[in-house]
Backbone bond lengths (Angstrom), bond angles and torsions (degrees), N, CA, C in turn:
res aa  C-N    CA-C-N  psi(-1)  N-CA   C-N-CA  omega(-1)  CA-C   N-CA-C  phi
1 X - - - 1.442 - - 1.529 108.95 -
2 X 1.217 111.55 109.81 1.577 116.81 174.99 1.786 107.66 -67.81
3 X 1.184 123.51 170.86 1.632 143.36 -163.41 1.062 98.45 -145.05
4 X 1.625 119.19 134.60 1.402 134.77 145.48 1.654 119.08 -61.89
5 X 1.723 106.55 95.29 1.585 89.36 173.20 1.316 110.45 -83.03
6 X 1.257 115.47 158.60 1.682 118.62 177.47 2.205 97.98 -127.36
7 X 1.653 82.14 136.26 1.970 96.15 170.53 1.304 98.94 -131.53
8 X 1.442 94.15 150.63 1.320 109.94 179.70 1.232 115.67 -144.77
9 X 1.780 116.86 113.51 1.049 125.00 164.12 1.417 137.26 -77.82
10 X 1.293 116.97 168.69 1.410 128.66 152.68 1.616 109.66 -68.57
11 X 1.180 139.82 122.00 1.566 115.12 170.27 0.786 94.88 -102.54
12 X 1.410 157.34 -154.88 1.482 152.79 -116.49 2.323 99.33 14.42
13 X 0.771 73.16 -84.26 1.597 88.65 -176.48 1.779 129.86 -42.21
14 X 2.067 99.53 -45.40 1.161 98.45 -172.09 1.321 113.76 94.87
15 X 1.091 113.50 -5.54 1.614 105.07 -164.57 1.752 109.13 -96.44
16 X 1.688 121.57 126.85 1.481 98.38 171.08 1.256 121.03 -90.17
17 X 1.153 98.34 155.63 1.557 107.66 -161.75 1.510 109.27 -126.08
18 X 1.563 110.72 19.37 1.060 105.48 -176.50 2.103 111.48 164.94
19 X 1.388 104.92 118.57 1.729 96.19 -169.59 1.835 89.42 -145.63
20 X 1.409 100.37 150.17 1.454 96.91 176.89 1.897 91.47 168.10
21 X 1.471 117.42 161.37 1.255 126.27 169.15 1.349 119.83 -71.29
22 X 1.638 115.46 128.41 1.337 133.91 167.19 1.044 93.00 -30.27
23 X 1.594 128.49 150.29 1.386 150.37 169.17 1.225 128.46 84.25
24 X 1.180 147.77 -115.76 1.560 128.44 171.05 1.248 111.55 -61.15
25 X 0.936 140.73 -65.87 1.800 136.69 167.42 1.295 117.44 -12.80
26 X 1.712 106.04 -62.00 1.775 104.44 178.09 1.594 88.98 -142.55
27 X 0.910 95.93 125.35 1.611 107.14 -167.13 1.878 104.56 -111.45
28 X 1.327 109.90 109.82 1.735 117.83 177.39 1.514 105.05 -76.90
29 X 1.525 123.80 123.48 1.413 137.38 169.00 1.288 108.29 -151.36
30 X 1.526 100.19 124.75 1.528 121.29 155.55 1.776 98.49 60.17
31 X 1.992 116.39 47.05 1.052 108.42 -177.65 1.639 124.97 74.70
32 X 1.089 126.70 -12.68 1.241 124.93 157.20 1.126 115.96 -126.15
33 X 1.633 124.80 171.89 1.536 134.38 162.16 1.201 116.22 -133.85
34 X 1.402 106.70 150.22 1.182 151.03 -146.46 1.790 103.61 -96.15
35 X 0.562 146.85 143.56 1.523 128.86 -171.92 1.972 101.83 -156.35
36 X 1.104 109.13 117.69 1.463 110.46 -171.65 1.457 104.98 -95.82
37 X 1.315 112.18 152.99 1.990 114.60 -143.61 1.384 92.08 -61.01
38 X 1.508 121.58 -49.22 1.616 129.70 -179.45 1.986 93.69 -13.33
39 X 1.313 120.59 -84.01 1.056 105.39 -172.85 1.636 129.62 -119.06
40 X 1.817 83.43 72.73 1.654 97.13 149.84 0.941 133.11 -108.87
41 X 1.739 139.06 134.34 1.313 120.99 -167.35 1.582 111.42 -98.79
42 X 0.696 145.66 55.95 1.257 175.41 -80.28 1.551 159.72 46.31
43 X 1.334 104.95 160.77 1.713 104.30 -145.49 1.582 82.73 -102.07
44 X 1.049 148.75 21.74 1.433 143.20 157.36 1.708 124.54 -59.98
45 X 1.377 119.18 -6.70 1.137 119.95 177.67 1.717 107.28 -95.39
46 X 1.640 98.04 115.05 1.711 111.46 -167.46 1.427 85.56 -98.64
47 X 1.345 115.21 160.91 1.540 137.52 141.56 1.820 112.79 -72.15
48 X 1.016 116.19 116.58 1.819 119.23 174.61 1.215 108.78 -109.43
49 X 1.668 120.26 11.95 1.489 127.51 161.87 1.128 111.88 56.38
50 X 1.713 132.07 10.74 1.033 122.81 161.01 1.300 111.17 -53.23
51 X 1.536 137.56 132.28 1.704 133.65 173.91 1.499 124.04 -86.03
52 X 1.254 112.35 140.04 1.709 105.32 177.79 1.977 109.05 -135.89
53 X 0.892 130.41 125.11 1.297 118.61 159.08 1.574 129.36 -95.41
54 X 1.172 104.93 159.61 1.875 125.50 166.44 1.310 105.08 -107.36
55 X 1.513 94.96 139.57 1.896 89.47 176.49 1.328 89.98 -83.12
56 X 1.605 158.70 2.91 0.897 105.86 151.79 1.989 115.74 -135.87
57 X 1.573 93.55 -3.21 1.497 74.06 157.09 1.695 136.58 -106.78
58 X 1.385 84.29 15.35 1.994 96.72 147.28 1.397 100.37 101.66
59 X 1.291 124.33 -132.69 1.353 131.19 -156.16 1.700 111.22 -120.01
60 X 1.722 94.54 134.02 2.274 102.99 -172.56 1.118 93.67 -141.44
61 X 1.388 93.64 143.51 1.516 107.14 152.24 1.579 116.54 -100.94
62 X 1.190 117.91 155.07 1.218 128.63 179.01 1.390 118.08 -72.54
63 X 1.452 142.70 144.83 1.312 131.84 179.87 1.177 109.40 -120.43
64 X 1.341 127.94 163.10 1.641 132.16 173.89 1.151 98.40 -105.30
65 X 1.813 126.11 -176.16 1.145 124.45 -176.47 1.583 109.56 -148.44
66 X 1.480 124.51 83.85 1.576 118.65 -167.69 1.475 98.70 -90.22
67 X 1.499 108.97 140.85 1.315 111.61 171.03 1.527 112.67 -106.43
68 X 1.456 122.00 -179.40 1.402 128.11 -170.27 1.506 97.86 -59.46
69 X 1.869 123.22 -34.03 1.847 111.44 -160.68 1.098 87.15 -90.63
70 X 1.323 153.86 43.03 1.764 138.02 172.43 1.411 115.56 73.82
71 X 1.537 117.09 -0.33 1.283 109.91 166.86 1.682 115.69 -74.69
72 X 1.425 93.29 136.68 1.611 117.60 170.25 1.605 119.50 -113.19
73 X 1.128 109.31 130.21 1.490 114.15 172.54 1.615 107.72 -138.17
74 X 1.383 91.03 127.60 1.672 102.51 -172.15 1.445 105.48 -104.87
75 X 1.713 103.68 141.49 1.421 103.72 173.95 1.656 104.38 75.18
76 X 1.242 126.47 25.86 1.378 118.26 155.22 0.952 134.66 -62.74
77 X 1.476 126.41 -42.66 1.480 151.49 -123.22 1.419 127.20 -160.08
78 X 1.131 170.37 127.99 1.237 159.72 157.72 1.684 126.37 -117.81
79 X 1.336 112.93 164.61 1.082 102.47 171.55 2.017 114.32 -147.16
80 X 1.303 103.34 137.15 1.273 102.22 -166.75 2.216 107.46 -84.71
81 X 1.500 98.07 115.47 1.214 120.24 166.15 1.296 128.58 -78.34
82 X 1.193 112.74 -1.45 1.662 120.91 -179.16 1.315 89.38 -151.02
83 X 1.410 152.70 71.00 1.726 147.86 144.08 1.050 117.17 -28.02
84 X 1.203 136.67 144.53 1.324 129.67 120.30 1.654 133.88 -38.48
85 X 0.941 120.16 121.89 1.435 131.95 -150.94 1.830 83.88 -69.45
86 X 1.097 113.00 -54.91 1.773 115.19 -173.86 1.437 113.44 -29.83
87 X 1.822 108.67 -40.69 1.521 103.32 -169.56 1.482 102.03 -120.04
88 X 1.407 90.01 106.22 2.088 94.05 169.73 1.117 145.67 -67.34
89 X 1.809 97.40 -21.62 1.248 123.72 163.34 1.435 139.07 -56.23
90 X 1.563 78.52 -20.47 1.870 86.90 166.89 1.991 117.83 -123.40
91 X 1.472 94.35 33.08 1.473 84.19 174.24 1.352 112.84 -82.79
92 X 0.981 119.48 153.20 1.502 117.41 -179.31 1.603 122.34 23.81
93 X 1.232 112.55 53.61 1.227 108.61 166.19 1.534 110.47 -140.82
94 X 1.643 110.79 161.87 1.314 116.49 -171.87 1.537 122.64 -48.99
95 X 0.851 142.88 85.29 1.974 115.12 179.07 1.220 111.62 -83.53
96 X 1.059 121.30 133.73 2.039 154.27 161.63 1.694 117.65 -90.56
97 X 1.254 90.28 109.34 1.501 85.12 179.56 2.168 113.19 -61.35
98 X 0.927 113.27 125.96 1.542 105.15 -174.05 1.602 110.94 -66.97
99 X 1.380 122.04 -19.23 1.218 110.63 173.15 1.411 117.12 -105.30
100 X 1.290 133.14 22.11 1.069 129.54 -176.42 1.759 109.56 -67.51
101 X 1.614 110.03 151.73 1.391 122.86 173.12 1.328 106.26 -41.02
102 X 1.549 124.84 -71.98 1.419 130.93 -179.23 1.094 147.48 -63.21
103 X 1.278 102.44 19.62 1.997 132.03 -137.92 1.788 80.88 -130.86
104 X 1.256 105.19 146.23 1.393 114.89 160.67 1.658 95.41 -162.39
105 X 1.383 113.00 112.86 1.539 120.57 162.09 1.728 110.79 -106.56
106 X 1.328 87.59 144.11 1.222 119.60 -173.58 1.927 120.90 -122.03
107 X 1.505 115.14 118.70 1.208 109.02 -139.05 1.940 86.11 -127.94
108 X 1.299 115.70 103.69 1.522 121.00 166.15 1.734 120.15 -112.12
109 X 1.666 96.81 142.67 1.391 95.46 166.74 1.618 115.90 -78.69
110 X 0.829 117.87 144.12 2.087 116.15 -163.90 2.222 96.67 -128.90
């Protein structure tokens, strides 16, 4: 049985910032994914505690995104600190908007 791997870059930069198998690993919802730390390749994604809610999958903070050359990007990313228990897929893990400008995913059968 082959797997959808999914990478995810920085584009401006090139840099990935993130590779792992479609489905629990990096899980696609409602246009973004979810990406569980297992496969992030870097620890540059801070919390800046800006707060945001979902009416229903509850309470995030917003994340920035520093890379190794001094690039910063704010408000890339978030992560929900209070979930909804219903969706597991997003406990504590990164979310990426999939269409963002700076976002480039990349989707292989492996």
């Amino acid at each position: 049985m082959s797997k959808k791997i999914i990478s995810i870059y920085h584009k401006p930069t090139n840099t990935k910032i993130a590779e792992g198998p479609k489905g629990w690993g990096i899980t696609p919802f409602e246009g973004n994914l979810y990406i569980s730390r297992k496969y992030l390749l870097t620890d540059g994604f801070k919390i800046n505690y800006f707060p945001g809610f979902c009416i229903y999958k509850f309470f995030y903070f917003w994340m920035d995104l520093n890379l190794e050359d001094g690039t910063k990007i704010k408000n890339i990313a978030w992560m929900y600190w209070l979930p909804n228990p219903l969706f597991p897929f997003i406990w504590f893990r990164v979310g990426i908007p999939r269409h963002h400008p700076e976002i480039e995913i990349r989707e292989n059968i492996n």
